[in-house]
mmCIF file as gemmi writes it, N, C-alpha and C atoms, coordinates in Angstrom:
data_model
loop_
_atom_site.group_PDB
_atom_site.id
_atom_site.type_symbol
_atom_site.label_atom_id
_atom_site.label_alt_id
_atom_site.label_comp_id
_atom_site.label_asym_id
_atom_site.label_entity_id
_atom_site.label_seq_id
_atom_site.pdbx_PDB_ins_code
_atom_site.Cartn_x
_atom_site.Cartn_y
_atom_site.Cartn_z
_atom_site.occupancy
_atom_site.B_iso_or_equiv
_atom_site.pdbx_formal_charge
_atom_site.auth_seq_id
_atom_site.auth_asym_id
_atom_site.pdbx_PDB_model_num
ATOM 1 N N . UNK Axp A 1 ? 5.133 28.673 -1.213 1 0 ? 1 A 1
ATOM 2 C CA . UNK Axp A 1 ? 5.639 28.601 0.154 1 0 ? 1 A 1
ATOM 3 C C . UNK Axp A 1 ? 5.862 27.133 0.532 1 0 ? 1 A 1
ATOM 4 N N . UNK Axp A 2 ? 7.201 26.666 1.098 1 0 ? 2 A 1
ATOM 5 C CA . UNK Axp A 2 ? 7.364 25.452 1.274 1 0 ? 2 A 1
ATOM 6 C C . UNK Axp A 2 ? 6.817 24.981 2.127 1 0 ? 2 A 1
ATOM 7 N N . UNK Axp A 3 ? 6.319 23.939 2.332 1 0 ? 3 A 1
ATOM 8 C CA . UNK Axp A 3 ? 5.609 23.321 4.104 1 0 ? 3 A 1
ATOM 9 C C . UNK Axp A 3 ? 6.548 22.642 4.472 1 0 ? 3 A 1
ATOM 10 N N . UNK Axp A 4 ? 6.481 23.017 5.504 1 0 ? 4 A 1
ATOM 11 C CA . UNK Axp A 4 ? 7.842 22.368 6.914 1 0 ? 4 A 1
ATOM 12 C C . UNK Axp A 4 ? 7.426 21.503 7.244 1 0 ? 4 A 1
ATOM 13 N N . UNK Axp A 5 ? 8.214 20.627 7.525 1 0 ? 5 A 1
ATOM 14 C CA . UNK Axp A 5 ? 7.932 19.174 7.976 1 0 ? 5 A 1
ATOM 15 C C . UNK Axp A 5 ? 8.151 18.585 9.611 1 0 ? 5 A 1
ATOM 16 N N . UNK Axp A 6 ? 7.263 19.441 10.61 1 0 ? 6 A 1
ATOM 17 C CA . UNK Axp A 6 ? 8.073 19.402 11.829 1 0 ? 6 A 1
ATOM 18 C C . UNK Axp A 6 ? 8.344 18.157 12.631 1 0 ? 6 A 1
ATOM 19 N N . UNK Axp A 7 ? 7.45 17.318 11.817 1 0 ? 7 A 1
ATOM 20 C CA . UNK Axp A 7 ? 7.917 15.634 12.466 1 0 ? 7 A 1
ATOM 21 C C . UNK Axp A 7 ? 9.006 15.413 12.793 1 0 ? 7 A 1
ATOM 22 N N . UNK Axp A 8 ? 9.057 14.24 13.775 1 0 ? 8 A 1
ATOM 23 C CA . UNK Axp A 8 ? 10.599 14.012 14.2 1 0 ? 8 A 1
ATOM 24 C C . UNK Axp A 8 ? 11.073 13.054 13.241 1 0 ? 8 A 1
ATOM 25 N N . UNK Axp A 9 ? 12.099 12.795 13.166 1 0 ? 9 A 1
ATOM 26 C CA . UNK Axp A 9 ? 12.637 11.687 12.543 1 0 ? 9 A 1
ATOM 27 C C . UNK Axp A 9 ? 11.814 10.326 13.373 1 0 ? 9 A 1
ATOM 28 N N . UNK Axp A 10 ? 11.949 9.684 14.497 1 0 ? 10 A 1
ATOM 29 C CA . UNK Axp A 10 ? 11.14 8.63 14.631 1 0 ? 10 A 1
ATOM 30 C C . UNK Axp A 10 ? 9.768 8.7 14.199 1 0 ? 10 A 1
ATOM 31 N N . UNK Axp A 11 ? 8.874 9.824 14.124 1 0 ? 11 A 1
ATOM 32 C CA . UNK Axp A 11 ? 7.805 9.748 13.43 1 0 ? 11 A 1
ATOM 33 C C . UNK Axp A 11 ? 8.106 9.19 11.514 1 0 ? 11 A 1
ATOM 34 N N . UNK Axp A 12 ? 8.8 9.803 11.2 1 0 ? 12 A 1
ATOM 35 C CA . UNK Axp A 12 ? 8.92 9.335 9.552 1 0 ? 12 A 1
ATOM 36 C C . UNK Axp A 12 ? 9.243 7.729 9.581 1 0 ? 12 A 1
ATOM 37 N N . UNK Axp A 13 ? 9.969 7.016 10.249 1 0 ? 13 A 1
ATOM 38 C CA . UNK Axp A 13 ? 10.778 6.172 10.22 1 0 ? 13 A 1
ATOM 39 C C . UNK Axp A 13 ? 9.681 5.118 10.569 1 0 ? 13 A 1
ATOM 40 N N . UNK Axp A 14 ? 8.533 5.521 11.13 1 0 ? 14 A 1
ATOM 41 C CA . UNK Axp A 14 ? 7.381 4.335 11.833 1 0 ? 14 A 1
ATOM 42 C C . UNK Axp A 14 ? 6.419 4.627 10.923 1 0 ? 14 A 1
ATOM 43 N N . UNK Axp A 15 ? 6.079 6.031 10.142 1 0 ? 15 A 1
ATOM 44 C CA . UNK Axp A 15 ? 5.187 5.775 8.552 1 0 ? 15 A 1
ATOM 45 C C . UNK Axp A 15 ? 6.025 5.262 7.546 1 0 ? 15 A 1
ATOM 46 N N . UNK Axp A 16 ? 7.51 5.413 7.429 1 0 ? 16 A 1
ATOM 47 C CA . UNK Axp A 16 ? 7.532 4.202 6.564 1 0 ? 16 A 1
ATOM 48 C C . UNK Axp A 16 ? 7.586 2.3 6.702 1 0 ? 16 A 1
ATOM 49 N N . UNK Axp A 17 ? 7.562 2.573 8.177 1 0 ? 17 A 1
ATOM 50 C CA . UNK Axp A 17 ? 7.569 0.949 8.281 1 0 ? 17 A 1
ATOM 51 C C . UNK Axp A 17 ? 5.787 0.748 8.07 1 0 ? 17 A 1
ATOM 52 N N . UNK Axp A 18 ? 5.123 1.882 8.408 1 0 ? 18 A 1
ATOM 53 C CA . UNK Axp A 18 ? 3.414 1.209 8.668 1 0 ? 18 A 1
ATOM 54 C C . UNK Axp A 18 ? 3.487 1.237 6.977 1 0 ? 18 A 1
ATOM 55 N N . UNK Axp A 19 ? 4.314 1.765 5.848 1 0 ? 19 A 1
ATOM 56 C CA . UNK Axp A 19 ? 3.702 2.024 4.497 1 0 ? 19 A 1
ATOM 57 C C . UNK Axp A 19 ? 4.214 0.517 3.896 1 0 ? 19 A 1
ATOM 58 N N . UNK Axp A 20 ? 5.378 0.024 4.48 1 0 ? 20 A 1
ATOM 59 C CA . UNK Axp A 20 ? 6.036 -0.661 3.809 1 0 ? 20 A 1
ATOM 60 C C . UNK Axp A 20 ? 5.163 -2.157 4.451 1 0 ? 20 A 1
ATOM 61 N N . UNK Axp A 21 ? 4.654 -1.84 5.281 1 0 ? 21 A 1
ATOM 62 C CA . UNK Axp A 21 ? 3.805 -3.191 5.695 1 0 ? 21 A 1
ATOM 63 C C . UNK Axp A 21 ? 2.246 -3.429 4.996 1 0 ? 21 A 1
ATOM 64 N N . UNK Axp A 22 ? 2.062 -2.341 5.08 1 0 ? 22 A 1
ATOM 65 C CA . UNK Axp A 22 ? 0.875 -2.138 4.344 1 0 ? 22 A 1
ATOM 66 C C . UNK Axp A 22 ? 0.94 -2.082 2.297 1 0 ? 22 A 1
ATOM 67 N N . UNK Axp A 23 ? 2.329 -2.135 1.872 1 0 ? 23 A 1
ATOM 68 C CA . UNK Axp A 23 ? 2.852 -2.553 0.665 1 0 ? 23 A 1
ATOM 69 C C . UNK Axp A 23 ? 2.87 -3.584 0.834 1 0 ? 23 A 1
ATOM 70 N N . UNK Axp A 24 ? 3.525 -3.998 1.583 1 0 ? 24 A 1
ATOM 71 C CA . UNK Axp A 24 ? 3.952 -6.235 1.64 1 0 ? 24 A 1
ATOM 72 C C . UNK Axp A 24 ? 2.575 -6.614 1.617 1 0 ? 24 A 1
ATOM 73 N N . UNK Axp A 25 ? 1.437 -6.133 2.364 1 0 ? 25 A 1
ATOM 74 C CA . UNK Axp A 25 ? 0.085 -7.173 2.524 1 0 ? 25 A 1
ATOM 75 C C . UNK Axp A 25 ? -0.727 -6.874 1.214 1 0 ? 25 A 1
ATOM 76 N N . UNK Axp A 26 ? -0.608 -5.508 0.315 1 0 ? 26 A 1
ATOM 77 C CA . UNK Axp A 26 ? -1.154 -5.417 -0.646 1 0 ? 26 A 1
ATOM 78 C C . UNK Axp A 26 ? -0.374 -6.373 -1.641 1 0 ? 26 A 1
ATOM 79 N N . UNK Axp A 27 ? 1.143 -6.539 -1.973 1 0 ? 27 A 1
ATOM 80 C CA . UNK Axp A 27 ? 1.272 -7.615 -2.723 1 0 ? 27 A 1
ATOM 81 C C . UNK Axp A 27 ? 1.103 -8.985 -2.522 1 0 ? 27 A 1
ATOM 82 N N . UNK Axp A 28 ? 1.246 -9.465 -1.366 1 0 ? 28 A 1
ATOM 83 C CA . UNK Axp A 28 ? 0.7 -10.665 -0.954 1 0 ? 28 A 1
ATOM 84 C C . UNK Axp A 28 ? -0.7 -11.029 -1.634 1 0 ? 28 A 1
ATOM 85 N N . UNK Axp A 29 ? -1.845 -9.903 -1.452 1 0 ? 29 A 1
ATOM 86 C CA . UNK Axp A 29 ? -2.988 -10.1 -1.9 1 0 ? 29 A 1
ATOM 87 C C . UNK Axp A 29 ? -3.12 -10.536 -2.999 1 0 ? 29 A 1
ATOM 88 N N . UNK Axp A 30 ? -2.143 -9.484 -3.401 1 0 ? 30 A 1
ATOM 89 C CA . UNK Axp A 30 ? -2.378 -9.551 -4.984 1 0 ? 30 A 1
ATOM 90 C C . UNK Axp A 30 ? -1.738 -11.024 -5.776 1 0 ? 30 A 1
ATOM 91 N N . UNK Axp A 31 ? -0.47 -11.241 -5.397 1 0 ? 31 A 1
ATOM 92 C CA . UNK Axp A 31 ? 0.035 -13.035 -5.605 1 0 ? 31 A 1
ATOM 93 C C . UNK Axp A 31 ? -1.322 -14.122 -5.166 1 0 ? 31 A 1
ATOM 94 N N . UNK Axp A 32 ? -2.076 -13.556 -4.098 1 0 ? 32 A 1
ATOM 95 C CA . UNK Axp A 32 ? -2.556 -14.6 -3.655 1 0 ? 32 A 1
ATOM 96 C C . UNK Axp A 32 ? -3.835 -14.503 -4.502 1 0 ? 32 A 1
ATOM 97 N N . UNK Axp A 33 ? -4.227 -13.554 -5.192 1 0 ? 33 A 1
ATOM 98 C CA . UNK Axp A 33 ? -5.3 -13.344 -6.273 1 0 ? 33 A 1
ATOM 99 C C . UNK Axp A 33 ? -4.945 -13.486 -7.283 1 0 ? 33 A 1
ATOM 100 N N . UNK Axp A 34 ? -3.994 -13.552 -7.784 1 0 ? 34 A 1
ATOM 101 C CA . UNK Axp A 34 ? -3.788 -13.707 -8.775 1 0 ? 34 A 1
ATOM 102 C C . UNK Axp A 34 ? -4.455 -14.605 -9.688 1 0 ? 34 A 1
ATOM 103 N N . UNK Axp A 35 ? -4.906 -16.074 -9.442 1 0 ? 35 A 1
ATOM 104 C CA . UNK Axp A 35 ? -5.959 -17.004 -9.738 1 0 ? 35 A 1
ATOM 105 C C . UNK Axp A 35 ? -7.275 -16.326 -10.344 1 0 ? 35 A 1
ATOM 106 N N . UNK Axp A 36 ? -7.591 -15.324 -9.498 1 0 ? 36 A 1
ATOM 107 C CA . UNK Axp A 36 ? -8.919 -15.083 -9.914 1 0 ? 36 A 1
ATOM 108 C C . UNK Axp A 36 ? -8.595 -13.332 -10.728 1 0 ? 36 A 1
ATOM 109 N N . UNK Axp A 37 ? -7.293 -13.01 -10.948 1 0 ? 37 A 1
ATOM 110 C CA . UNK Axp A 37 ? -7.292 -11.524 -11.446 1 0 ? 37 A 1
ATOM 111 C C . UNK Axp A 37 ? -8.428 -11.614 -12.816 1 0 ? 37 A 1
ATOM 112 N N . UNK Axp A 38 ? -8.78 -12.577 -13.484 1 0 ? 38 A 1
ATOM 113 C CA . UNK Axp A 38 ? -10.214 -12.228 -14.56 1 0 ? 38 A 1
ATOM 114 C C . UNK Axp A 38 ? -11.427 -11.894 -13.911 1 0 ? 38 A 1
ATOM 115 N N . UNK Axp A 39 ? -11.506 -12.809 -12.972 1 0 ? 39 A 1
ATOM 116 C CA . UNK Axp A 39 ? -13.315 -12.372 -12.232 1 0 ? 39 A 1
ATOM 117 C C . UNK Axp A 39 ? -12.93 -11.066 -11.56 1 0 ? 39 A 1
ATOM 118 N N . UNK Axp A 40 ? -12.221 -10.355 -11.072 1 0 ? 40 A 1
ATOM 119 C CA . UNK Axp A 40 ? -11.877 -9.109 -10.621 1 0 ? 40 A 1
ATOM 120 C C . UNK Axp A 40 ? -11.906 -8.171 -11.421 1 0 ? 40 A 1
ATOM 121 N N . UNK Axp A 41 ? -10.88 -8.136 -12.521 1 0 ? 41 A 1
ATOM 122 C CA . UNK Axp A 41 ? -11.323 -7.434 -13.945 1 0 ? 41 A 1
ATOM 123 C C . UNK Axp A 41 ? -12.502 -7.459 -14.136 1 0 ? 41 A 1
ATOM 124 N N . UNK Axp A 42 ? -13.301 -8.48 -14.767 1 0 ? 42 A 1
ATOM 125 C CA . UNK Axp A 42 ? -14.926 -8.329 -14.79 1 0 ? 42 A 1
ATOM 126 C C . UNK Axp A 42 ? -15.729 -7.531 -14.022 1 0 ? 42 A 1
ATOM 127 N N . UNK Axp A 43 ? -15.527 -8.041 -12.604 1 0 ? 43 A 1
ATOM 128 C CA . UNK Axp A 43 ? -16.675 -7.376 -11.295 1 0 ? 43 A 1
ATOM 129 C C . UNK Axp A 43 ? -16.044 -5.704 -11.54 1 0 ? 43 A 1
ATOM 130 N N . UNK Axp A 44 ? -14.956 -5.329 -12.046 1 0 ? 44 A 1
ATOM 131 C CA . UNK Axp A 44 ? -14.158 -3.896 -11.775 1 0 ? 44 A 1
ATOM 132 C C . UNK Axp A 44 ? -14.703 -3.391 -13.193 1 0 ? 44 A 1
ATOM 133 N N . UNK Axp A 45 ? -14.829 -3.728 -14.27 1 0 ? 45 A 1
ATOM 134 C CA . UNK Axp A 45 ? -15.074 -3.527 -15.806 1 0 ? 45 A 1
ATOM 135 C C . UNK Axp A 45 ? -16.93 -3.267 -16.009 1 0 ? 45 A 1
ATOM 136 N N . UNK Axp A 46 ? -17.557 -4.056 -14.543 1 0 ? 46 A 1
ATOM 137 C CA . UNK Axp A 46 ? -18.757 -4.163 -14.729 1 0 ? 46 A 1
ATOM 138 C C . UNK Axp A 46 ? -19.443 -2.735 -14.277 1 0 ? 46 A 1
């Protein structure tokens, strides 16, 4: 059974801006970690 999607269009259009902002700050992080991506691996491996 398919699920209906009764959102409006301005509802979709403001989760993809909150997804796409919340994408930009996760890559930011990640450029800005990048320096330390070994001690992260480690603490994540540990």
């Amino acid at each position: 059974m398919p699920v209906v999607d009764v959102r409006t269009g301005e509802d979709r259009r403001r989760e993809a801006a909150g997804n796409a902002a919340i994408f930009t700050i996760v890559v930011m992080v990640i450029i800005a970690g990048f320096p330390f991506l070994p001690y992260f691996a480690g603490a994540i491996g540990m």
